[in-house]
C-alpha positions as a Markdown table, in Angstrom:
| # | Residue | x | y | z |
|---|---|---|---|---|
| 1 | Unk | 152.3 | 114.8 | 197.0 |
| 2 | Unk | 151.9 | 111.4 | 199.1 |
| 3 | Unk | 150.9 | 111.5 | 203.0 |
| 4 | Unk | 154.3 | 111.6 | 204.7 |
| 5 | Unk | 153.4 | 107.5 | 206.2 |
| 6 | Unk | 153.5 | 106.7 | 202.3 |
| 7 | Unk | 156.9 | 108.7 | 201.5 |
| 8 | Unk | 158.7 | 108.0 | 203.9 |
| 9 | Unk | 158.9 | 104.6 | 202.9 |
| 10 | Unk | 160.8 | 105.2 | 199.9 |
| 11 | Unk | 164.2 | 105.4 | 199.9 |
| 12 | Unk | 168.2 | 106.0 | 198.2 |
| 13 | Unk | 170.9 | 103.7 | 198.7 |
| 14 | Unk | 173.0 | 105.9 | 201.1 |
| 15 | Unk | 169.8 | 106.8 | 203.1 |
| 16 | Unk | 168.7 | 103.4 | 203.1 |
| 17 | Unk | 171.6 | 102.0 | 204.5 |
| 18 | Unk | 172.0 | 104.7 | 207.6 |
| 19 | Unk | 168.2 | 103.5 | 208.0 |
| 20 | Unk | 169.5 | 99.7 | 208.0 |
| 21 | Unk | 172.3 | 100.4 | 210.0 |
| 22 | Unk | 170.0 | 101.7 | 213.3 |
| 23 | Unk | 167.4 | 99.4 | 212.6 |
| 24 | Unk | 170.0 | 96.8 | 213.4 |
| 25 | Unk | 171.4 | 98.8 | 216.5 |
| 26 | Unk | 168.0 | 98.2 | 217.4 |
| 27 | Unk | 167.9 | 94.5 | 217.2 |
| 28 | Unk | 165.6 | 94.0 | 213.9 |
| 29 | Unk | 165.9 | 91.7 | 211.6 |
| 30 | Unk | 166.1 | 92.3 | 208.2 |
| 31 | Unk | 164.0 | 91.2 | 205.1 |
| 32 | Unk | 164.6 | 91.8 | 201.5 |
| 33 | Unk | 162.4 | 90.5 | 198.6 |
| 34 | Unk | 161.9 | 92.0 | 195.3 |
| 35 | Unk | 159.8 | 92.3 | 192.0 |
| 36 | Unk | 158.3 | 93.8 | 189.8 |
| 37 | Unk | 155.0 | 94.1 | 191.3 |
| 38 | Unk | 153.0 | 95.3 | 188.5 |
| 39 | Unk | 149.3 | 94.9 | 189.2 |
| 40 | Unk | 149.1 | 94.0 | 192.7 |
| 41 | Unk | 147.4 | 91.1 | 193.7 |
| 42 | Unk | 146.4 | 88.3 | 196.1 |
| 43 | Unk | 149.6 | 86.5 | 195.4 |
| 44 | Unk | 151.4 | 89.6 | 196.5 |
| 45 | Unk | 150.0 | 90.6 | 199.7 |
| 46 | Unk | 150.4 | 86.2 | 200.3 |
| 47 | Unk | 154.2 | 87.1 | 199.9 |
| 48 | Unk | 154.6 | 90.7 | 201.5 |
| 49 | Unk | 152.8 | 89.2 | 204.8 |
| 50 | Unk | 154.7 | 86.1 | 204.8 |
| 51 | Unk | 157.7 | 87.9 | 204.7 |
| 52 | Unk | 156.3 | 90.4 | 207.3 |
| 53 | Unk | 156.7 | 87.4 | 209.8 |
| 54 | Unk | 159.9 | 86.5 | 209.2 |
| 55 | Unk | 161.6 | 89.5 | 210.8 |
| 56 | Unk | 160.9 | 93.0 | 212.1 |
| 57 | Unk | 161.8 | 95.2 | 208.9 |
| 58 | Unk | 161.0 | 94.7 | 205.7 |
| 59 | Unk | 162.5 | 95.9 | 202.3 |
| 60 | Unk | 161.2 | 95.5 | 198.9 |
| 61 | Unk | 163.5 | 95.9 | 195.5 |
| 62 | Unk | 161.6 | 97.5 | 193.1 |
| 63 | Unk | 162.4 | 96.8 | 189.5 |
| 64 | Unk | 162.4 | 99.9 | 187.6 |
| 65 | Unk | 160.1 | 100.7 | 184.5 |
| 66 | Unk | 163.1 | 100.2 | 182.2 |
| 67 | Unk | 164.5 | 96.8 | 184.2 |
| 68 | Unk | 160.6 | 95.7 | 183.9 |
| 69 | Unk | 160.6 | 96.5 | 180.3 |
| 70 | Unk | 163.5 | 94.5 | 179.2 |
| 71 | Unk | 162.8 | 90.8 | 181.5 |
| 72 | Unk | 158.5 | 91.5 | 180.7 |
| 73 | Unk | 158.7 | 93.0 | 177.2 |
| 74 | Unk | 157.5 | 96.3 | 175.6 |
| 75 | Unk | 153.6 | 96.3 | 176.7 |
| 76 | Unk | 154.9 | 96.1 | 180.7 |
| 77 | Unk | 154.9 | 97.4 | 183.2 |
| 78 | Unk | 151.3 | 98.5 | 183.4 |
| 79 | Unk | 152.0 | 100.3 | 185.9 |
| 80 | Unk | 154.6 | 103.3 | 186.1 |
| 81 | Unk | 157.4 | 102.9 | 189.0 |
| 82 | Unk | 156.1 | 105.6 | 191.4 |
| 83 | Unk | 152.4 | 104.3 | 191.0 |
| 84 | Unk | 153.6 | 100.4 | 192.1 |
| 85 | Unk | 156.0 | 101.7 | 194.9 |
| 86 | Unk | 153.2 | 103.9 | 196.1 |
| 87 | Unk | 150.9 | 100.7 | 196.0 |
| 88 | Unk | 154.0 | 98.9 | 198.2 |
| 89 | Unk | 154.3 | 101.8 | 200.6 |
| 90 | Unk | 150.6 | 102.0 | 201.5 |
| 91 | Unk | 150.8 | 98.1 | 202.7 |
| 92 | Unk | 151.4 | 97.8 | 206.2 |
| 93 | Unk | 153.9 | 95.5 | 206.1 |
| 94 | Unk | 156.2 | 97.8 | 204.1 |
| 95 | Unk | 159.1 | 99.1 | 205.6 |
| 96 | Unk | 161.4 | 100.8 | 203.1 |
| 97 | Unk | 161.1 | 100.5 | 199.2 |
| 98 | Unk | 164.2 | 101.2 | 197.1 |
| 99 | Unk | 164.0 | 101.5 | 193.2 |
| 100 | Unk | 166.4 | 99.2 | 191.0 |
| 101 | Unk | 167.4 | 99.8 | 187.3 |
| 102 | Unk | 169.6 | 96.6 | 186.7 |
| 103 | Unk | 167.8 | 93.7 | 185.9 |
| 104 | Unk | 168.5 | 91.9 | 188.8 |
| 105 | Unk | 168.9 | 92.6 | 192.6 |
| 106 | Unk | 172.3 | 91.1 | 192.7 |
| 107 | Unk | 173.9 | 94.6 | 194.0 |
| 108 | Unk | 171.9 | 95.6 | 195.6 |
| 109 | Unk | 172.0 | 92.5 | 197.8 |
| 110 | Unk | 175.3 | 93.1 | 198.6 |
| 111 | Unk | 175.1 | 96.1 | 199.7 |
| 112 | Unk | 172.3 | 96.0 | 202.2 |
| 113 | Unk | 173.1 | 92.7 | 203.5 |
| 114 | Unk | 169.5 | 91.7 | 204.6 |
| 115 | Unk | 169.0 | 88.7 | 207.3 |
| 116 | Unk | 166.6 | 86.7 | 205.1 |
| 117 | Unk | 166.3 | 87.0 | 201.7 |
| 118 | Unk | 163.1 | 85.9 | 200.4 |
| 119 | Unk | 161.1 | 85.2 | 196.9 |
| 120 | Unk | 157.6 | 83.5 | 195.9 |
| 121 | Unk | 157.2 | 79.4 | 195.6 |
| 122 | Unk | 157.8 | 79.9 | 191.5 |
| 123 | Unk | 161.6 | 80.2 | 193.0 |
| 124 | Unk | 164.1 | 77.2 | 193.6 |
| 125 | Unk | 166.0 | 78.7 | 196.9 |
| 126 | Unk | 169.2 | 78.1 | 195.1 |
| 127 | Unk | 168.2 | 79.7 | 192.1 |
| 128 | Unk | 167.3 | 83.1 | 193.7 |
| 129 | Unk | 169.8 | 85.7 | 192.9 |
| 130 | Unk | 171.7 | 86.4 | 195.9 |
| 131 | Unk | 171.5 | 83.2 | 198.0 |
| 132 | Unk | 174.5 | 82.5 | 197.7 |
| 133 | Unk | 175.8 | 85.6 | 199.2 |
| 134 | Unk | 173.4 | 86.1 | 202.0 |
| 135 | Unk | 174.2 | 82.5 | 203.2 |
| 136 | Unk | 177.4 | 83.2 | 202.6 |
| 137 | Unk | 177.1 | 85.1 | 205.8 |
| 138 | Unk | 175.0 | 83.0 | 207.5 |
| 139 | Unk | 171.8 | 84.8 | 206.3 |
| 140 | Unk | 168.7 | 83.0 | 205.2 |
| 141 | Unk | 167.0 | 82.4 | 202.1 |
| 142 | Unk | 162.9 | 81.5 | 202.4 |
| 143 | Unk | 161.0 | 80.6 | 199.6 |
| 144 | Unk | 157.2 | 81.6 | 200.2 |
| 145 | Unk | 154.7 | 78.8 | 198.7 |
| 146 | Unk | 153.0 | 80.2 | 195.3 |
| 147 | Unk | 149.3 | 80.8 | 194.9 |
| 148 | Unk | 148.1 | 79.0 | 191.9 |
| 149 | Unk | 146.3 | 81.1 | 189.8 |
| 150 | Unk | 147.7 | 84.4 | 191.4 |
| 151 | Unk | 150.1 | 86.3 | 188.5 |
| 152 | Unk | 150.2 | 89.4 | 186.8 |
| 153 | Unk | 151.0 | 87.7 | 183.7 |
| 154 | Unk | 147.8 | 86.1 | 184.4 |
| 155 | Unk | 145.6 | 88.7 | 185.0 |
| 156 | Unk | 146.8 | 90.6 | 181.9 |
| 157 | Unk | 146.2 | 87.2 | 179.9 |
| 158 | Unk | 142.5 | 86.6 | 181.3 |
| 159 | Unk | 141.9 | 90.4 | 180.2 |
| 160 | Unk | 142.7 | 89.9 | 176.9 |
| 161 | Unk | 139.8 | 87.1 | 176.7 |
């Protein structure tokens, strides 16, 4: 349905990880963040190329419609899963995109065992799910400074004016 650039960005565990697991025989490193990335906006791509430079591959966590549902509430997401991770898959900067359905990323963390984990400036690095772990292993946790005035919360709420 999607351009082959687009979908092959999107990804299962298991096929993620043998995709981890030569990117690393190759020498990259490895960036996680994640969200819910509802209505893309200028915060966003702030984030997504901030992370860009902080390694060679990058994977985003993509909260699924029902994980989105229960920390936003019933009106969210705006957006349907495959239309946001199609929006994440045709920026540049995206390497691999892999779908969530637990509220949190915690797991999924563990598993892929990225180099830097990394969230938006409205994140206290110790407060981020998964530090701990990924430091635990001598990873890296970045916080990337927020753009005021740059939420989807935001642009929903100026909408409604």
């Amino acid at each position: 349905m999607y351009t082959d650039k687009i979908e092959s960005k999107f990804f299962q565990l298991n096929d993620l990880l043998k995709r981890i697991e030569f990117w690393k025989r190759l020498g990259d490193k490895i960036v996680f963040t994640n969200g819910c990335f509802d209505i893309l906006h200028q915060g966003h791509a702030h984030l997504l190329a901030s992370c860009s430079e902080m390694g060679e591959r990058l994977i985003i966590g993509l909260n699924s419609d029902a994980s989105v549902k229960r920390l936003k509430g019933n009106n969210r997401p705006v957006n349907d899963e495959q239309s946001r991770a199609v929006m994440l898959a045709a920026i540049q900067f995206t390497d691999a995109i892999i779908v969530f359905e637990e509220d949190t990323p915690e797991a999924l963390i563990h598993v892929i065992k990225p180099d830097v984990l990394v969230k938006g400036g409205d994140w206290k690095p110790d407060e981020i799910v998964g530090s701990a772990f990924v430091k635990s292993y001598g990873g890296q946790v970045k916080v990337v400074p927020y753009l005021n005035g740059f939420s989807t919360t935001g642009i929903i709420e100026r909408g409604k004016k």
